[in-house]
C-alpha atoms as a printed R data frame, in Angstrom:
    type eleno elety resid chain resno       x       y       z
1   ATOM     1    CA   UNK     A     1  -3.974   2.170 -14.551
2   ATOM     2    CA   UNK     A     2  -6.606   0.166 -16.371
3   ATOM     3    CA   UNK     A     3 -10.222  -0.325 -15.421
4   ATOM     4    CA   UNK     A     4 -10.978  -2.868 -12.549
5   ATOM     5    CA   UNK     A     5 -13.668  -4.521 -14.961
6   ATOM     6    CA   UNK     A     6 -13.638  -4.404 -18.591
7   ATOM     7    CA   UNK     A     7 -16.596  -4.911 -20.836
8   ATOM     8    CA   UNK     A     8 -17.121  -8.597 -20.379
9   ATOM     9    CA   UNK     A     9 -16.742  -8.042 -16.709
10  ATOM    10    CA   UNK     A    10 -19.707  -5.189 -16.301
11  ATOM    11    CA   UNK     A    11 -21.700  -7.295 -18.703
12  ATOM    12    CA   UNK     A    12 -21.613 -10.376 -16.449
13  ATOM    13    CA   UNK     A    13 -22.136  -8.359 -13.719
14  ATOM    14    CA   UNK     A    14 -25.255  -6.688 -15.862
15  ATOM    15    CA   UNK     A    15 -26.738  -9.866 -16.446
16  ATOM    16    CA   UNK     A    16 -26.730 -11.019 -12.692
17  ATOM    17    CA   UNK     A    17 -28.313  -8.044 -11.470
18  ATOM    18    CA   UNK     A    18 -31.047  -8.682 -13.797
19  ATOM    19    CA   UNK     A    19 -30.984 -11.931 -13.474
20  ATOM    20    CA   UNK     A    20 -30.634 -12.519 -16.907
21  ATOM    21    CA   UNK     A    21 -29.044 -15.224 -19.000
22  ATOM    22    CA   UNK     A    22 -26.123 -16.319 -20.935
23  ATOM    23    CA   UNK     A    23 -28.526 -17.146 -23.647
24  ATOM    24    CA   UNK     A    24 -31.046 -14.207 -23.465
25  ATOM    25    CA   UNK     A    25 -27.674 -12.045 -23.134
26  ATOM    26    CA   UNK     A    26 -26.095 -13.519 -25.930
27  ATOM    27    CA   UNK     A    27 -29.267 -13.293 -28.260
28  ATOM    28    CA   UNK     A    28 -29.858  -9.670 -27.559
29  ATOM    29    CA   UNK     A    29 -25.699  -8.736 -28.342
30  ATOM    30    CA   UNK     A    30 -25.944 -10.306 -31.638
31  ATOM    31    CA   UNK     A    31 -23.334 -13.248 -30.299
32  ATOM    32    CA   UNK     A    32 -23.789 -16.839 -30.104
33  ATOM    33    CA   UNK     A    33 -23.200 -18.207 -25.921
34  ATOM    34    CA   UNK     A    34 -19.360 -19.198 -27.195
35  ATOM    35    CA   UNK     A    35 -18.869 -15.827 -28.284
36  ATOM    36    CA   UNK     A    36 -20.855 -13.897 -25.271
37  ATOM    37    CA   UNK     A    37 -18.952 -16.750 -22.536
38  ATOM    38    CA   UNK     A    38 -15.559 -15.467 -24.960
39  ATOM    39    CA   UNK     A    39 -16.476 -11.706 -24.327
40  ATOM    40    CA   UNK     A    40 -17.662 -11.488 -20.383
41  ATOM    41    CA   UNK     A    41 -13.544 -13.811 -19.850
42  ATOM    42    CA   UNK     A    42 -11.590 -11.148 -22.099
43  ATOM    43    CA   UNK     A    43 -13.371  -8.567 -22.398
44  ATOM    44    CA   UNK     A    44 -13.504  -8.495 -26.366
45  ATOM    45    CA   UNK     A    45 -15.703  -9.335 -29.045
46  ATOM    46    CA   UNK     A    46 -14.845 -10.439 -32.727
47  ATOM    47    CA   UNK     A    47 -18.465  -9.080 -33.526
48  ATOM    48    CA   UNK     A    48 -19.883  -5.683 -33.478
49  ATOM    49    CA   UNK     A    49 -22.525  -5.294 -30.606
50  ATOM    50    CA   UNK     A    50 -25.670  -4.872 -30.593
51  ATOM    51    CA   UNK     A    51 -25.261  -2.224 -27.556
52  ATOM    52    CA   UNK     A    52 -29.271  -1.307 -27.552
53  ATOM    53    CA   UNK     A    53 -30.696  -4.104 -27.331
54  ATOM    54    CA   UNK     A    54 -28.047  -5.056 -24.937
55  ATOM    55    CA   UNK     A    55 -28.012  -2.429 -22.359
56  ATOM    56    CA   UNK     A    56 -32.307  -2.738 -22.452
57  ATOM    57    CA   UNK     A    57 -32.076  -6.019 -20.867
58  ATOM    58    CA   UNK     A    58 -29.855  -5.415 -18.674
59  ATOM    59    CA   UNK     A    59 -30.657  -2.276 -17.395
60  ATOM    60    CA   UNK     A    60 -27.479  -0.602 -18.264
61  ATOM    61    CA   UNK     A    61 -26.714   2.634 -20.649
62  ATOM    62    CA   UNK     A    62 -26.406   1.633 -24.119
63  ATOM    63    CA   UNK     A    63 -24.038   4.951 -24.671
64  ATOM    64    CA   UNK     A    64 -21.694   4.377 -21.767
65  ATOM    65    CA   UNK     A    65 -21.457   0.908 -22.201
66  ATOM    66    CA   UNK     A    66 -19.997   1.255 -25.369
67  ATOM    67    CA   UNK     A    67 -17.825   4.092 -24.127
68  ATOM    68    CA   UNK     A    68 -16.182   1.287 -22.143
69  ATOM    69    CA   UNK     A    69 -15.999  -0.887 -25.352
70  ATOM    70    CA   UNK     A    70 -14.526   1.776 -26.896
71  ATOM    71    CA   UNK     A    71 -11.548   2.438 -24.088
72  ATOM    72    CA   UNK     A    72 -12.802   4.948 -22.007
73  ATOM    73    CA   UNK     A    73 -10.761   5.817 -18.934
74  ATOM    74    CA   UNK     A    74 -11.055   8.052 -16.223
75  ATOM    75    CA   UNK     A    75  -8.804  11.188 -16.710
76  ATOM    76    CA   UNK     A    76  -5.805  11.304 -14.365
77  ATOM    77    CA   UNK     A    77  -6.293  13.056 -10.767
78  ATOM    78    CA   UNK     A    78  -3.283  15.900 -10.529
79  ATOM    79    CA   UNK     A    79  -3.194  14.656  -6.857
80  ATOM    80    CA   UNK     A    80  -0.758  17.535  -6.052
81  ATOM    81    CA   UNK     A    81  -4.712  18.700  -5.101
82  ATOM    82    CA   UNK     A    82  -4.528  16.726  -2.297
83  ATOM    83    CA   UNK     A    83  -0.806  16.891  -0.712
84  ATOM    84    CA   UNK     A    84  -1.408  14.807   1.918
85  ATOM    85    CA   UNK     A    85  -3.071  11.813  -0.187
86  ATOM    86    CA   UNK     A    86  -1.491   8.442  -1.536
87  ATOM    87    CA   UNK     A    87  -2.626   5.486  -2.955
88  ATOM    88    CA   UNK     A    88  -0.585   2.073  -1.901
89  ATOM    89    CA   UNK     A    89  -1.478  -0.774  -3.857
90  ATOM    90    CA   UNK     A    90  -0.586  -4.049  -2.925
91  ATOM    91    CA   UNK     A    91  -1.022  -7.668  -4.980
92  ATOM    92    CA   UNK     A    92  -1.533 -11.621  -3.950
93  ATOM    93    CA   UNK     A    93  -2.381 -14.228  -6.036
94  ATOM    94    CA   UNK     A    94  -3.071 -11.547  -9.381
95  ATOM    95    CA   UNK     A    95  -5.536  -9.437  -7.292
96  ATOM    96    CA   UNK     A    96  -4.626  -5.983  -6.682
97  ATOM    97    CA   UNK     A    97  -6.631  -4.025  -4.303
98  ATOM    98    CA   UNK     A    98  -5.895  -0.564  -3.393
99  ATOM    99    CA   UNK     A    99  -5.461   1.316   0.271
100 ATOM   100    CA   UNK     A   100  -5.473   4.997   0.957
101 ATOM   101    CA   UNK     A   101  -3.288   6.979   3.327
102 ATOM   102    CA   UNK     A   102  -4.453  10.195   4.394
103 ATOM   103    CA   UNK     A   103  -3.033  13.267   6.325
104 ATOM   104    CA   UNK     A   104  -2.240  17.035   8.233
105 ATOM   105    CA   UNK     A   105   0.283  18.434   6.955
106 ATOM   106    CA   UNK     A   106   1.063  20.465   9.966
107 ATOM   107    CA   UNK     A   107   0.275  17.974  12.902
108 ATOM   108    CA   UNK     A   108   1.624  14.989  10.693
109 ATOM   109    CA   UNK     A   109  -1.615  12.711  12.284
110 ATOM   110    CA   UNK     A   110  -2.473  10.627   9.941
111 ATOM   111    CA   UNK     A   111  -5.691   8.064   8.823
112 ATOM   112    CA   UNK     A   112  -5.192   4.817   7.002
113 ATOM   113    CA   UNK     A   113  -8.389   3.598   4.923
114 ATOM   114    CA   UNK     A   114  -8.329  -0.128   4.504
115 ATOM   115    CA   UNK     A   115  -5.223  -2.207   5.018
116 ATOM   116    CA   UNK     A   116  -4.598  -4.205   1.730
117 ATOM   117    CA   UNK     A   117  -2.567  -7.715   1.454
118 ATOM   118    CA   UNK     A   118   0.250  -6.722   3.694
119 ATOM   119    CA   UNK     A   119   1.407  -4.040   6.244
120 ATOM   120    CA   UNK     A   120   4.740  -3.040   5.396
121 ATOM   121    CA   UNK     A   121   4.031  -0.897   2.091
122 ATOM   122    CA   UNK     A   122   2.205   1.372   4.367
123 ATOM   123    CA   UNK     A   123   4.305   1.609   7.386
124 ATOM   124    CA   UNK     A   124   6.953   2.464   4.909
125 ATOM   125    CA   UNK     A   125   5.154   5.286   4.158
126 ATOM   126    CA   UNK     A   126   4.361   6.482   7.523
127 ATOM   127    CA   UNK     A   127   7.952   6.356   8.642
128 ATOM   128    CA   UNK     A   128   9.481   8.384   5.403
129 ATOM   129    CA   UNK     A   129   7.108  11.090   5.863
130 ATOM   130    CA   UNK     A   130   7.618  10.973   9.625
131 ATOM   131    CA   UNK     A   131   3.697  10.576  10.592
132 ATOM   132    CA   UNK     A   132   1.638   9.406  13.328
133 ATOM   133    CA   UNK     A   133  -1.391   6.891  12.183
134 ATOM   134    CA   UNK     A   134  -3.882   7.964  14.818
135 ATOM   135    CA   UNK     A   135  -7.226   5.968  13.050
136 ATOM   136    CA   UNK     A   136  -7.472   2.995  10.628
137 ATOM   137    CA   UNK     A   137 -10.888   3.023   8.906
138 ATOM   138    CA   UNK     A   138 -12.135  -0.022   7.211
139 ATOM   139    CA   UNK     A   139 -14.726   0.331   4.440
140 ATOM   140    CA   UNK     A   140 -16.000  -3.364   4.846
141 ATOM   141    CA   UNK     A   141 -14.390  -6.577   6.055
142 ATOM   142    CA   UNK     A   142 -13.195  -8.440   3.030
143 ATOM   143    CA   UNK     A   143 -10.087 -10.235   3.371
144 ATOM   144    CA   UNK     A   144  -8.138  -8.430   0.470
145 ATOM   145    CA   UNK     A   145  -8.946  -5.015   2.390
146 ATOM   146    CA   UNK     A   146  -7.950  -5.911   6.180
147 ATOM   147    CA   UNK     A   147  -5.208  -8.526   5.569
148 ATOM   148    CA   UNK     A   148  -2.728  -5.947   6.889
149 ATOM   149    CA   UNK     A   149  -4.521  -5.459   9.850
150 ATOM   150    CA   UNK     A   150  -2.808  -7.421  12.913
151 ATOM   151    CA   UNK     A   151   0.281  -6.480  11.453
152 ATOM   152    CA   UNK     A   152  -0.294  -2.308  11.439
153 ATOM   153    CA   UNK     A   153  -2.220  -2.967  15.220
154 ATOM   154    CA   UNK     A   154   0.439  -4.550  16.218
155 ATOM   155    CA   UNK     A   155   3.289  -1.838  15.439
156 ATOM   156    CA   UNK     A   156   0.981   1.251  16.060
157 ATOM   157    CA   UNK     A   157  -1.376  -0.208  18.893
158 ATOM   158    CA   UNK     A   158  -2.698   3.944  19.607
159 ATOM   159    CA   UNK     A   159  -4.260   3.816  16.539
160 ATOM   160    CA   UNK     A   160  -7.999   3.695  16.548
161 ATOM   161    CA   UNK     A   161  -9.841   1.611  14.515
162 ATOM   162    CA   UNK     A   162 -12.942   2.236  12.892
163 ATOM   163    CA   UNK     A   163 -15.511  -0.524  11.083
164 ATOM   164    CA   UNK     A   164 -18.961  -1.216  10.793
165 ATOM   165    CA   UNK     A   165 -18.896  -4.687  11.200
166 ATOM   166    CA   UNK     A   166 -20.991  -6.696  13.439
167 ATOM   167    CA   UNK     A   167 -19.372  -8.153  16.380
168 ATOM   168    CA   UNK     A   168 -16.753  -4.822  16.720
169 ATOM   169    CA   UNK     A   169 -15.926  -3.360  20.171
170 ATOM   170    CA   UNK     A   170 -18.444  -0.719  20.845
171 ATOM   171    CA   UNK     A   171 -15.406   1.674  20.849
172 ATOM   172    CA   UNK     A   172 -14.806   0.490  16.969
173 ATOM   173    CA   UNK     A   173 -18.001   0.559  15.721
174 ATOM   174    CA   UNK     A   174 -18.560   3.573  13.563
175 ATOM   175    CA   UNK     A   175 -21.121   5.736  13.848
176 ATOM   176    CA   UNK     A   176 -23.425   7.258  11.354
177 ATOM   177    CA   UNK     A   177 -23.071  11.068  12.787
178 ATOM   178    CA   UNK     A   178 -19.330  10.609  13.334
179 ATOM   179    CA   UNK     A   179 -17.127  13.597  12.488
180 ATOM   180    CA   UNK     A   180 -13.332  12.632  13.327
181 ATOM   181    CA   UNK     A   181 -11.081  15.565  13.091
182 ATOM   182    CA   UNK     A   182  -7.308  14.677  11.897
183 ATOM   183    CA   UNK     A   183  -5.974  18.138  11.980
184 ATOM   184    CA   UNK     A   184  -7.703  20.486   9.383
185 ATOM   185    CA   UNK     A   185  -8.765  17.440   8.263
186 ATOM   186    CA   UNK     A   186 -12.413  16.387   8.566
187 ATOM   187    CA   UNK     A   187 -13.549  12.962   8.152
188 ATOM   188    CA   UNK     A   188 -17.526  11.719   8.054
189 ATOM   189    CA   UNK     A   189 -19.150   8.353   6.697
190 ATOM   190    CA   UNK     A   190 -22.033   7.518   4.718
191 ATOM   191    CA   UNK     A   191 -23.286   3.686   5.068
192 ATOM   192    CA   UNK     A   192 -23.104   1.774   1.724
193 ATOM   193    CA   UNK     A   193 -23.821  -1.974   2.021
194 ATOM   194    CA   UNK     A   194 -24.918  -3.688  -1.038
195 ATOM   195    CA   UNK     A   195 -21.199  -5.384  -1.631
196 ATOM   196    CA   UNK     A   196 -20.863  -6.159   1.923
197 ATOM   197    CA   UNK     A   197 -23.112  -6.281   4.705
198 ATOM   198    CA   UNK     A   198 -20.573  -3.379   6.670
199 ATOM   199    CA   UNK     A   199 -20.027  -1.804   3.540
200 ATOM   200    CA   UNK     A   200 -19.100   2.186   4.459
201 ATOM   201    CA   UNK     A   201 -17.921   5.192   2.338
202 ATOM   202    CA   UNK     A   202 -15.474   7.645   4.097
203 ATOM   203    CA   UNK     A   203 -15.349  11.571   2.811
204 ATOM   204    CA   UNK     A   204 -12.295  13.652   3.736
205 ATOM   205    CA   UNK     A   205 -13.316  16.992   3.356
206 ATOM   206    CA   UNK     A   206 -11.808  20.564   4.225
207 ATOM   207    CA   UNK     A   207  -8.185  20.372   2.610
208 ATOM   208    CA   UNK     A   208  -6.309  22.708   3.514
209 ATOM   209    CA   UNK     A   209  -6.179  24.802  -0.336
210 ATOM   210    CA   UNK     A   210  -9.949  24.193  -0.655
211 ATOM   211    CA   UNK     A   211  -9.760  20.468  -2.725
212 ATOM   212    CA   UNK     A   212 -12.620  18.714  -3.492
213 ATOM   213    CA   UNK     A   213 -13.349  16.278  -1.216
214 ATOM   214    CA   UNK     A   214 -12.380  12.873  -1.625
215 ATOM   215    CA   UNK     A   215 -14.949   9.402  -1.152
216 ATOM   216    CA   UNK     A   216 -13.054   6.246  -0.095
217 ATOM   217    CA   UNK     A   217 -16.116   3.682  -1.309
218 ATOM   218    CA   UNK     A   218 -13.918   0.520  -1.004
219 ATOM   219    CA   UNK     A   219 -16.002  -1.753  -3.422
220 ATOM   220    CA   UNK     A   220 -18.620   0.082  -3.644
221 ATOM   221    CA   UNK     A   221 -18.337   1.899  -6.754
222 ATOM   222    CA   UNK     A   222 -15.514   1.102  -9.622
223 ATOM   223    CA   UNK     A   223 -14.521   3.352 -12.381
224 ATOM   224    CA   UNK     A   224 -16.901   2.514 -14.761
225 ATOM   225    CA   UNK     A   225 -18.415  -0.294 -12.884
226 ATOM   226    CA   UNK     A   226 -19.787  -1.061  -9.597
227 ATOM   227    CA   UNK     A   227 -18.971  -4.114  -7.005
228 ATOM   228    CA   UNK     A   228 -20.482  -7.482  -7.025
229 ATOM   229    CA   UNK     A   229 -23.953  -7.446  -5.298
230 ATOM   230    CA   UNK     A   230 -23.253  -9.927  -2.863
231 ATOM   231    CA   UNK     A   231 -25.979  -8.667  -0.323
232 ATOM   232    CA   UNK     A   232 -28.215  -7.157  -2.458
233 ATOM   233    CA   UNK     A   233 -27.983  -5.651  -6.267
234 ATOM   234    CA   UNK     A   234 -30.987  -3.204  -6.100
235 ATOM   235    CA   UNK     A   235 -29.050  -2.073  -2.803
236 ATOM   236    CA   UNK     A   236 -26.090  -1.399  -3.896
237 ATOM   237    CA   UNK     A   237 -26.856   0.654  -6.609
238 ATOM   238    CA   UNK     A   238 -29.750   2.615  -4.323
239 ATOM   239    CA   UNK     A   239 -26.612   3.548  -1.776
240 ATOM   240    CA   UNK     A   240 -24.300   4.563  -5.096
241 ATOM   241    CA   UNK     A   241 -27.177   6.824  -6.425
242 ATOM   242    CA   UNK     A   242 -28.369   8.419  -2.811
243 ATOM   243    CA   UNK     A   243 -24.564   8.263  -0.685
244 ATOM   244    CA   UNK     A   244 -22.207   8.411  -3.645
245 ATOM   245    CA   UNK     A   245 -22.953  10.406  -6.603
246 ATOM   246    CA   UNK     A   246 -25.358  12.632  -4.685
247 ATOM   247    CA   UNK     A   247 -21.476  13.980  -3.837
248 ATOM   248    CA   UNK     A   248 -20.648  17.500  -5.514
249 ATOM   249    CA   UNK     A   249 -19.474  16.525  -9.346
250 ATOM   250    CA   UNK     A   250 -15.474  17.028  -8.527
251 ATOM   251    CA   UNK     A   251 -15.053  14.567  -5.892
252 ATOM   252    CA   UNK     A   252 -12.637  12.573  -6.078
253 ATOM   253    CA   UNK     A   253 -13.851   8.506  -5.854
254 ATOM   254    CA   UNK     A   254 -10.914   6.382  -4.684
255 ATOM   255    CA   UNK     A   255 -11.731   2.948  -4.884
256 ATOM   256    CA   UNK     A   256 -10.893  -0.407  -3.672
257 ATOM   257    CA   UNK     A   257  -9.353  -1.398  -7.015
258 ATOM   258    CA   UNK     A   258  -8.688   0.174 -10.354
259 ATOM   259    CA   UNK     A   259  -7.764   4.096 -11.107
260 ATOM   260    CA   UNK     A   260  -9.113   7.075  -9.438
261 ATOM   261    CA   UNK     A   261 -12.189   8.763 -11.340
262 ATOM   262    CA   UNK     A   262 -14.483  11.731 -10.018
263 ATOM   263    CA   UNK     A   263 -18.586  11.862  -9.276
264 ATOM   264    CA   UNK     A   264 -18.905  14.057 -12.479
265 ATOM   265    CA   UNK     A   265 -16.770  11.133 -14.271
266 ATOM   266    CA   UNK     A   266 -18.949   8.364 -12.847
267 ATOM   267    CA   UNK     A   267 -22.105  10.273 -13.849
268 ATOM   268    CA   UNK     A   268 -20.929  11.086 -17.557
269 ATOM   269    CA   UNK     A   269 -19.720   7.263 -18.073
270 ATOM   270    CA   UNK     A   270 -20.572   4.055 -15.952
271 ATOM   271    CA   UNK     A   271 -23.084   2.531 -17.641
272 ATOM   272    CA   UNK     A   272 -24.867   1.315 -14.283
273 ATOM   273    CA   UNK     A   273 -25.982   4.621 -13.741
């Protein structure tokens, strides 16, 4: 699986979370504005960059950044780790956003993390392995990540949902000391707006052969990359430093879109941090 964003899409998203522009951008690559407006659409460059002087101005890691350049992907998850993990991905309109499904192997209870586009990829899934969705958990409220949502209430109307969006039921709203058991499973949050106001991070921790824990983030983090600061930039990347990669180094990150990667992987190559 490629990379949500390639280079042109972390430098664009460099340059508005230091405010900087096309033309101060451009100048410091070595590029003319054609060639830097060229770069941040495709993601390629007919010139060499000038990755130092690049990276200064827009805060970024001059070394990782042009690990991306250079192809750098996250290595492959042997998810036979995890047993009772899978990834459904589902596309509309050339967007591609990713949903988790999570369970015990022995009870057969069962967490979904974020809907995607449509239901039926997921209750699929739930009905070959013969399991019981007791929770849905929402990272934040963007449409590409709930779209699925009226359709999985409707057919499994036991399951309890879990958000941290204003204006839930006080029986959704999710806590910050939460601990949700789902067999030997245990599930916790950590609060990460900065993409979204309700933005929250799930960790799934005690598997049953001693895994690493896993981080749902939603669009929080990206291998690589990070999500648009919508609320806030500086936010963002404060709740990725201090909720996120404060995680032990083998966690495995499962985003909202693009391939899984770790916390050691993040640390070692996104250029944001």
């Amino acid at each position: 699986m490629n990379l949500e964003d390639h280079l042109g899409d972390i430098i664009r998203k460099g340059r508005k979370a230091a405010n900087v522009s096309s033309q101060q951008a451009a100048a410091a690559a070595g590029l003319t504005e054609p060639e830097l407006a060229a770069l941040e659409e495709s993601g390629k460059s007919v010139k060499r960059l000038n990755f130092a002087a690049l990276a200064a101005l827009l805060h970024l890691n001059p070394g990782k950044l042009e690990g991306i350049a250079n192809g750098w992907l996250p290595s492959e998850p042997d998810l036979g780790t995890w047993r009772e993990l899978r990834r459904i991905q589902t596309e509309q309109g050339g967007m591609a956003v990713n949903c988790y499904l999570a369970w015990d192997e022995v009870s057969r209870e069962a967490a979904l993390f974020d809907t995607g586009w449509t239901a039926q990829p997921v209750i699929s899934l739930i009905e070959e392995n013969q399991l019981q969705l007791r929770h849905i958990f929402l990272t934040h409220s963007h449409e590409d990540h709930i779209a699925g949502l009226a359709a999985l209430r409707e057919k499994f109307p036991k399951a309890h949902l879990h958000t941290n969006a204003k204006g839930a039921l006080p029986q959704q709203r999710i806590r910050a000391n939460d601990f949700i058991h789902l067999g030997s499973l245990r599930i916790t949050n950590r609060e990460t707006p900065g993409h979204a106001e309700d933005g929250i991070t799930y960790i799934i921790g005690t598997w049953a052969d001693d895994a690493p824990h896993v981080a749902i983030v939603g669009d929080t983090i990206f291998a690589g990359s990070m999500g648009t600061g919508n609320q806030s930039w500086d936010l963002a990347k404060q709740k990725i430093r201090e909720q996120i990669l404060s995680l032990p180094p083998p966690t495995l990150i499962c985003a909202g879109h693009g391939p899984f990667t770790t916390v050691a992987e993040e640390k070692a190559h996104n250029p944001f941090f």
